[in-house]
MARGUMI-753913 format. One record per residue: residue in three letters; x, y, z of N, C-alpha, C in turn. Coordinates in pm, 1 decimal, m for minus. Example, Ala and Ser with C-alpha at 12.3 -4.5 7.8 and 13.67 -1.06 7.14 Angstrom:
2
  residuo    n_east   n_north      n_up   ca_east  ca_north     ca_up    c_east   c_north      c_up
      ALA    1319.0    m569.0     780.0    1230.0    m450.0     780.0    1320.0    m330.0     780.0
      SER    1285.0    m225.0     708.0    1367.0    m106.0     714.0    1290.0       3.0     787.0
This chain:
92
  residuo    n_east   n_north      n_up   ca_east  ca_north     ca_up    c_east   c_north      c_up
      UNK   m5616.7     224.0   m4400.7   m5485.0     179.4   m4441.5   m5387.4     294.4   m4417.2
      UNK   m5232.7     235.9   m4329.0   m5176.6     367.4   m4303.1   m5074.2     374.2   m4440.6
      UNK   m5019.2     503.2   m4427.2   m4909.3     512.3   m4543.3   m4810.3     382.0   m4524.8
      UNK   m4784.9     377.0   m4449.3   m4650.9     215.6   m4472.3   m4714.6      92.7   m4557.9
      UNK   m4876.9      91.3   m4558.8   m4939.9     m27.2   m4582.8   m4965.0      24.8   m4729.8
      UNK   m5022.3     117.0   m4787.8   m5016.1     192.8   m4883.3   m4834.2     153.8   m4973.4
      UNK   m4792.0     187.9   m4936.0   m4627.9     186.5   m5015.7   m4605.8      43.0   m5036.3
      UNK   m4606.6     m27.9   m4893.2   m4589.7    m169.1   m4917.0   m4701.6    m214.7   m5044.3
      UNK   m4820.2    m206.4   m5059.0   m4932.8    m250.0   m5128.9   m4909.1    m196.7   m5255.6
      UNK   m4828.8     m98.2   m5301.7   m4812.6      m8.6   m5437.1   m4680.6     m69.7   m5459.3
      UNK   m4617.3    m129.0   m5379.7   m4443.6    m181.4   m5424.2   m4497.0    m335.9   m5505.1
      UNK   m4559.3    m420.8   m5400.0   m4604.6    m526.4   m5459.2   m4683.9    m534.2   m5584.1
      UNK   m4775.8    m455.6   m5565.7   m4883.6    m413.3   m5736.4   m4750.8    m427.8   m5862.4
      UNK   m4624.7    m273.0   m5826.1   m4525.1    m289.6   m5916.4   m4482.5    m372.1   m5919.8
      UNK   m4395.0    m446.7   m5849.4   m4395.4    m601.5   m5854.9   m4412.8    m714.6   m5943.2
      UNK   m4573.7    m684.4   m5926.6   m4609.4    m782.0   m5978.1   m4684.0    m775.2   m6127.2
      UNK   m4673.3    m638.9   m6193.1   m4680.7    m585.6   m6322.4   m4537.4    m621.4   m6356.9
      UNK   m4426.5    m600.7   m6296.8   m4280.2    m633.6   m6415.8   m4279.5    m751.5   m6413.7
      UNK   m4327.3    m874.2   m6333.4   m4296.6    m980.1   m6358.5   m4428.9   m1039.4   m6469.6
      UNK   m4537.2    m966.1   m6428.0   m4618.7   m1024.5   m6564.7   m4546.3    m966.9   m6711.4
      UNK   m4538.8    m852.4   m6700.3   m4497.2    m791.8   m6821.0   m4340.2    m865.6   m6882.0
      UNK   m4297.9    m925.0   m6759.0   m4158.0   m1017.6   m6832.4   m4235.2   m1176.6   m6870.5
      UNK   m4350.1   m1184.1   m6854.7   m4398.4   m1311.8   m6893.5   m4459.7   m1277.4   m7031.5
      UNK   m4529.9   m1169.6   m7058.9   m4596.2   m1157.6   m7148.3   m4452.0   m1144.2   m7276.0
      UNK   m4379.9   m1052.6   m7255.0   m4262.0   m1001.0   m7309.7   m4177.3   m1148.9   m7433.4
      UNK   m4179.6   m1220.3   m7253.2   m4115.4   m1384.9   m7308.1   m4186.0   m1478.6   m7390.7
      UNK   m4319.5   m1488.0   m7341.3   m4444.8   m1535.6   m7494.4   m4412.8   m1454.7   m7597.0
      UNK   m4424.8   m1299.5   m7607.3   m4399.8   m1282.5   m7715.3   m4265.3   m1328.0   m7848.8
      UNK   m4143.6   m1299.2   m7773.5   m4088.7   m1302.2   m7793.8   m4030.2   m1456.5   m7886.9
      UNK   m4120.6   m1569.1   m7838.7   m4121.4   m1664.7   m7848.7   m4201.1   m1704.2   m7974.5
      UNK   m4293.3   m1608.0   m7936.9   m4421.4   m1619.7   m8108.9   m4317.4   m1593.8   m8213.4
      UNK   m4254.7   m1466.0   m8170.1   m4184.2   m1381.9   m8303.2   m4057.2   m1468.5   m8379.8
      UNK   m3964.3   m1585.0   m8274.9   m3938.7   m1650.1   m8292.8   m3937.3   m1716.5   m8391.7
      UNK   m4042.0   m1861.4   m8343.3   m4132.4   m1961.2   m8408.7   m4209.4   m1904.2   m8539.0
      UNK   m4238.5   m1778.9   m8559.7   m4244.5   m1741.6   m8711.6   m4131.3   m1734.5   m8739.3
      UNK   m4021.2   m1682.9   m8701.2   m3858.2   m1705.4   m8776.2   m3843.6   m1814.6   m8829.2
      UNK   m3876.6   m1906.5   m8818.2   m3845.7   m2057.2   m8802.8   m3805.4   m2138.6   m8718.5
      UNK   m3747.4   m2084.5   m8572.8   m3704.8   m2147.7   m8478.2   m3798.6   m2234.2   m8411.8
      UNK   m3731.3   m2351.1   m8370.8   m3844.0   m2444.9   m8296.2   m3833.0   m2424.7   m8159.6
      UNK   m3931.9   m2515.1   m8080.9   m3907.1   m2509.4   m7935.1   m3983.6   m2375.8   m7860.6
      UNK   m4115.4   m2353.0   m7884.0   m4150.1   m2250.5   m7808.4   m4158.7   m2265.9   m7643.9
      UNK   m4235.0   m2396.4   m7663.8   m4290.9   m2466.3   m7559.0   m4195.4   m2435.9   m7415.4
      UNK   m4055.4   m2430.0   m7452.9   m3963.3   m2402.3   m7305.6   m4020.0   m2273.1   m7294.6
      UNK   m3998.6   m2149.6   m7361.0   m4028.8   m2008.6   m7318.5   m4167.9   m1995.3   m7247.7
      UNK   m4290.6   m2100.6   m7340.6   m4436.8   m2079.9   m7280.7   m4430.3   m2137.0   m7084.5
      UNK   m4352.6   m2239.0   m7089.3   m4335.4   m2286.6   m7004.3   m4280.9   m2180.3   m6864.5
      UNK   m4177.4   m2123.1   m6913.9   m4114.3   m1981.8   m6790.8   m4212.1   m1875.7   m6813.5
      UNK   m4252.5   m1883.5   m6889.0   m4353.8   m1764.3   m6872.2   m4494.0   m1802.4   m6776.9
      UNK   m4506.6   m1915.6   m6785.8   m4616.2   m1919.6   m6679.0   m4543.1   m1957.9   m6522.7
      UNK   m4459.1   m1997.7   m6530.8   m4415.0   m2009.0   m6399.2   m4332.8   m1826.7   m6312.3
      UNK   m4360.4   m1785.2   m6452.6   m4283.6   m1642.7   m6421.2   m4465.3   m1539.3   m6349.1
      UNK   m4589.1   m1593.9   m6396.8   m4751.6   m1566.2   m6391.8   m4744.7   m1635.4   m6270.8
      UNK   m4726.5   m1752.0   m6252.1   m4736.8   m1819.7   m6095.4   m4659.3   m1721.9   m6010.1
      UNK   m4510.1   m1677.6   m5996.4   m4445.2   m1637.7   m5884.3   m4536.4   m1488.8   m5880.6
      UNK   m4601.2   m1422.7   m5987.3   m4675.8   m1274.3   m6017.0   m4752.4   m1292.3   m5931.3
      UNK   m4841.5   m1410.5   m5900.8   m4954.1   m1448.0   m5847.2   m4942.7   m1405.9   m5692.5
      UNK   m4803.0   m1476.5   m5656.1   m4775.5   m1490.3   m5517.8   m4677.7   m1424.3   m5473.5
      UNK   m4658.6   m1305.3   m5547.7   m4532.2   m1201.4   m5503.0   m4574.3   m1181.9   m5392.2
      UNK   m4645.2   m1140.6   m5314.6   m4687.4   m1114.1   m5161.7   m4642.9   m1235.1   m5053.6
      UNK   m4620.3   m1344.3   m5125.4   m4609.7   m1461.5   m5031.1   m4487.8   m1504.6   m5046.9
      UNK   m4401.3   m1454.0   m5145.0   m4234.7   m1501.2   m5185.7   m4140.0   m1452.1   m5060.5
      UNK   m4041.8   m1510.4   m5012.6   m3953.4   m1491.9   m4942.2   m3889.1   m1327.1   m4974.1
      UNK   m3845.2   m1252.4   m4913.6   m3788.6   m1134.5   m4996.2   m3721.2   m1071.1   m5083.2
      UNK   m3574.0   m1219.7   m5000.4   m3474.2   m1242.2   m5094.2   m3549.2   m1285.1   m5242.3
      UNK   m3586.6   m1366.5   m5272.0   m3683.6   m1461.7   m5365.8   m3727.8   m1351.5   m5483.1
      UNK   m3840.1   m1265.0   m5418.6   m3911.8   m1147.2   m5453.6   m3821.3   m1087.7   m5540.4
      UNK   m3672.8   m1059.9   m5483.3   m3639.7    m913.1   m5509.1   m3589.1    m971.2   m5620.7
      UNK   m3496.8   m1066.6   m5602.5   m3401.5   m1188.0   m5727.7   m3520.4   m1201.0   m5850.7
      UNK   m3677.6   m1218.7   m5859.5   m3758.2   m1255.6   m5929.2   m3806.1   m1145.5   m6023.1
      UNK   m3811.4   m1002.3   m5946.3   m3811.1    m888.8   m6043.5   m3696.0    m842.3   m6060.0
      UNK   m3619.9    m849.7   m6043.2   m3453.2    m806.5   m6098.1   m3458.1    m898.7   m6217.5
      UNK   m3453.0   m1029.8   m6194.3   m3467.8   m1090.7   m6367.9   m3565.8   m1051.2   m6463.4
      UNK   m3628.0   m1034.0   m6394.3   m3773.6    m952.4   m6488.3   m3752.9    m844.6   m6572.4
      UNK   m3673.6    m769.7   m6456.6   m3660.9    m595.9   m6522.8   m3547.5    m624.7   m6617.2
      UNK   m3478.6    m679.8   m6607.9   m3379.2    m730.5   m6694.0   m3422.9    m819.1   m6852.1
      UNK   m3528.4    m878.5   m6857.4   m3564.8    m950.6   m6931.3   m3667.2    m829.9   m7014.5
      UNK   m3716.1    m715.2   m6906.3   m3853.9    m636.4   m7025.2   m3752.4    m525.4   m7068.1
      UNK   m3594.5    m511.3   m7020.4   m3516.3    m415.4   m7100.4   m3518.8    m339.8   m6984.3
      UNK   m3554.4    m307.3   m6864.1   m3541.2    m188.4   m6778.9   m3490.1    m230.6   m6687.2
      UNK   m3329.8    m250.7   m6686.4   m3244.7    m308.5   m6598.8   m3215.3    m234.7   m6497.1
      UNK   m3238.4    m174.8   m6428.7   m3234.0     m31.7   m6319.4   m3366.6     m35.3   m6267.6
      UNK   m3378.5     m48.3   m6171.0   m3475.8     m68.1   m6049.0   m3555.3      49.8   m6087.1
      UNK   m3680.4      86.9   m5994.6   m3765.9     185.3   m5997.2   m3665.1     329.7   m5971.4
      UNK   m3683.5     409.6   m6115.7   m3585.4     526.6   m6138.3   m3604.6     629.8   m5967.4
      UNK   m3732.6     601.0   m5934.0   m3715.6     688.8   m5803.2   m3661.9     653.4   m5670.5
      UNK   m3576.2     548.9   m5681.8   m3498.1     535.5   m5577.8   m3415.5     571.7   m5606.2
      UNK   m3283.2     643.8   m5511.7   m3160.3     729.4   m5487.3   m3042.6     598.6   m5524.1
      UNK   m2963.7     614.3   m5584.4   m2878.8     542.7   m5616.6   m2688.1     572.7   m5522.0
      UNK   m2729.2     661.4   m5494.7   m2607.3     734.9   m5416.6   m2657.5     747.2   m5269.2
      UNK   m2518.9     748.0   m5216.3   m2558.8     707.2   m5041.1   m2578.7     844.7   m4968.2
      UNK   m2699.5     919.2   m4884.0   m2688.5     944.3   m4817.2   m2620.0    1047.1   m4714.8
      UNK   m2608.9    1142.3   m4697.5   m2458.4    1168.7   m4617.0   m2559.6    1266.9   m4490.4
């Protein structure tokens, strides 16, 4: 495996840990809920597995798709800022 296949294969792994971890996050969140008293878990259980399905097939998602799918993610587990080791400033 060369380094490009390596990075690509370690981007997707991350990937596909924030989008589980925004599924697990959203069950929880949903338990903690439904002991509040709130009803209606069933919608949250529901995105959370379809959030485990797209985890499944991050390798096979369109890119656009991909990138839109962990951006809501990272947004949903609280870490709204992409992987801290990318450069945020352009270049010169």
């Amino acid at each position: 495996m060369n380094a490009h296949e390596r990075r690509r294969s370690a981007a997707l792994r991350a990937d596909r840990e924030t989008v589980l971890a925004a599924a697990a996050r959203l069950r929880h969140e949903a338990v903690q809920a439904h002991y509040a008293g709130l009803a209606r878990p069933e919608f949250a259980f529901g995105l959370a597995s379809i959030l485990e399905l797209l985890a499944l097939r991050v390798a096979d998602l369109d890119p656009d798709v991909r990138a839109h799918v962990v951006r809501v993610s990272r947004e949903m587990t609280g870490s709204g800022l992409d992987l801290p080791s990318v450069r945020r400033t352009r270049r010169r």
